[in-house]
N, C-alpha and C positions, 0 to 999 in steps of 0.2 A: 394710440392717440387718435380721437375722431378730428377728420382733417377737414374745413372747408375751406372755399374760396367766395371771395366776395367782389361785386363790383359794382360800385355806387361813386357819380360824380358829385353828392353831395358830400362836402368831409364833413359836417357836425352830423349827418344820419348817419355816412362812414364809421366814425369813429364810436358810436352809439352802438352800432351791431358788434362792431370787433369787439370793444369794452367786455357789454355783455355775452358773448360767446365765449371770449377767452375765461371770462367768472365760471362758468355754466363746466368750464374742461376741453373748451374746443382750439385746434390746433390752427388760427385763424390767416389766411393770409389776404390782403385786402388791396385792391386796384379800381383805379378812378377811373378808368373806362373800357370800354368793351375789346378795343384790340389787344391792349398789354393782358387783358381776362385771358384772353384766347391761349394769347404767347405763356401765361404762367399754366396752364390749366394741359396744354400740349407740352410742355418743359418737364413736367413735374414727375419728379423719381416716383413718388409713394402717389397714389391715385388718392383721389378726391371722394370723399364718402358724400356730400352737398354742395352746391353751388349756389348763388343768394344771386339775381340778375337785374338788377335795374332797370325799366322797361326804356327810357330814356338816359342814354349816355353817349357823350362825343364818339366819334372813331368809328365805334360800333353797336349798335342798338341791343338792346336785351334779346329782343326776336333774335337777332340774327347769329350774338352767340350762344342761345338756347338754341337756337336748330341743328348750330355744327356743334354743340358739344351732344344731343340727343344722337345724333348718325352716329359719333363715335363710337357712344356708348348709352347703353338700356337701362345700366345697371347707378349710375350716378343719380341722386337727388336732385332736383332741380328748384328754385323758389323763384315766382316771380315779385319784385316789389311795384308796386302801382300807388300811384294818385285813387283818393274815392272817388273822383271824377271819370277815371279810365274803365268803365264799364266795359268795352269791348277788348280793351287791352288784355281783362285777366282771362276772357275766352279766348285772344289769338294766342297765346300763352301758350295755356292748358292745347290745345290743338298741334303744339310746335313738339309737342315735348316736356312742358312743365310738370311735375307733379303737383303744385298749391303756390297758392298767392298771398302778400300777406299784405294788406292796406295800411298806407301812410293815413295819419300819425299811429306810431303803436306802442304796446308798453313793453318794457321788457321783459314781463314773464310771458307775454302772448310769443314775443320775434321765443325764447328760450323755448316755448311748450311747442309750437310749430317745427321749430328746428330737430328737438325730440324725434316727435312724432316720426318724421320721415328719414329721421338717422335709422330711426327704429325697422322701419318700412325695408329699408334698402339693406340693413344688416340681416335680414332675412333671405338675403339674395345666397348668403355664403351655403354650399353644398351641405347636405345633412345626410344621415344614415338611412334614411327613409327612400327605398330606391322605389315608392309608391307611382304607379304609372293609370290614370282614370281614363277609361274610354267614356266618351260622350257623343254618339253619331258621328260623325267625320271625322271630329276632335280626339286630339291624343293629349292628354296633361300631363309632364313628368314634373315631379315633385323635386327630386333629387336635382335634375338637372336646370328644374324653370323654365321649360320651353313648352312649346303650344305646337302644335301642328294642326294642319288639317287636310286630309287625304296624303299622309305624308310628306306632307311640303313645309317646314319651318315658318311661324308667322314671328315675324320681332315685336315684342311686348317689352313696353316699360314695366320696373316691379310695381309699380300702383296698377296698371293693367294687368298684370297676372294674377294678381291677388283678387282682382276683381270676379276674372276669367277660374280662378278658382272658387271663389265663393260660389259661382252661378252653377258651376258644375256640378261642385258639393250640395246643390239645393237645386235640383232641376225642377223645373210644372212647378215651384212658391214661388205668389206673389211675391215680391220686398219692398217695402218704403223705402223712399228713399233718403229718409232717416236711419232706417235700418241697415243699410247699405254704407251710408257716410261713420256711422257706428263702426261696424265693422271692419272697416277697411282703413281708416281714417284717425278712430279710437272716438272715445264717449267725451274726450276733454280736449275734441278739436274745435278751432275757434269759428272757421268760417261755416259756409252755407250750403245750402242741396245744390247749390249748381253746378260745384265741382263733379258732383256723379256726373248730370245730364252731359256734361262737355266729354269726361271720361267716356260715358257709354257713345255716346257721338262717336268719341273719335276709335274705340275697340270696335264699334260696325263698318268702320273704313276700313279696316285690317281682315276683321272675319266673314263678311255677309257677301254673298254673290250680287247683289243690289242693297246699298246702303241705306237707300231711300225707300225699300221694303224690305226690312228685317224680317230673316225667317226664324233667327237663332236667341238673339237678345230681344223679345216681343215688348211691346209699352204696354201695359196696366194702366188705361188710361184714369186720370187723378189721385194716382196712387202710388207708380213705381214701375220695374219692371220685373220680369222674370227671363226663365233659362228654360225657352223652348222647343224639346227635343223629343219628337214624337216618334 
């Protein structure tokens, strides 16, 4: 059973995502704010394949349980919900640990096809037969295990970050849109926008770049995207 949690102080949105995720096959458990999120989320026998965070909630903020559930763990989906109005909120998000955002008001084949999406992302986390290991200049990719090094030192990657971190490798010196990028990683029937890459690649140069602020490794393509620069 895919398992998520949810935490929204609104009950008529509340009960709108349960509805529809429980139709959809999801095994849904639902709290109206951020501290009891936490207490179910650190309680829970069988681990959480998604988590749904409301950016505003009593007790405890979306931020602040997307950040300690992120330290916990790499491997959990995370969804931010936002106001259209919260422009900056879906980039503190995405920066904390989220993997995607989904904007009030929505329908429910968008909150269902979003949800997908990144059950899908994270099911790809489980170990495969593939004990493929890619050298890429400093970088080590293991397939098998999902981990990233560089000069032997383990970097912690969310799975939208590794997938990323793999595609670049997979495709070193090509430009990519970043369309072509949100395609990829994201799938062809995701709902939102290019700014999830920009905020991703953001925040994967805070993890891999000796200077974030000059990337020597993830290079910009400027009006166009970036590339995986390894010379």
């Amino acid at each position: 059973m895919k398992k998520i949690l949810i935490a929204e102080d609104e009950d008529a949105i509340r009960e709108f995502v349960v509805i529809n995720l429980k139709r959809a096959g999801y095994d849904v458990i639902d709290c109206s704010d951020g501290e009891t999120a936490l207490k179910e989320y650190e309680g829970a026998q069988e681990p959480f394949d998604v988590v749904i965070l409301d950016v505003m909630m009593p007790k405890a903020d979306g931020f602040t349980v997307c950040k300690k559930i992120r330290a916990e763990s790499d491997s959990v989906g995370i969804v931010m919900l936002t106001a259209k109005s919260q422009e900056m909120d879906k980039v503190n998000g995405l920066m904390l640990g989220a993997d995607d955002y989904i904007t009030k008001p929505f329908s429910p084949s968008e909150l269902v096809a979003r949800v997908d999406a990144l059950h899908r992302r994270v099911s790809m986390a489980s170990p495969k037969k593939n004990d493929e290991e890619i050298i890429s200049g400093p970088f080590s990719l293991n397939i098998k295990s999902r981990t990233l090094t560089k000069d032997k030192e383990e970097i912690e990657l969310t799975q939208v970050e590794f997938q990323i971190m793999e595609y670049f490798i997979k495709n070193p010196e090509k430009a990519m849109a970043r369309g072509e990028i949100l395609s990829a990683i994201w799938g062809d029937d995701y709902y939102g926008d290019e700014k999830i890459v920009d905020v991703n690649i953001r925040r994967l140069r805070m993890k891999i770049e000796d200077e974030p602020s000059k990337p020597k490794y993830i290079a910009t393509v400027w009006g166009f995207g970036y590339k995986w620069d390894i010379k």
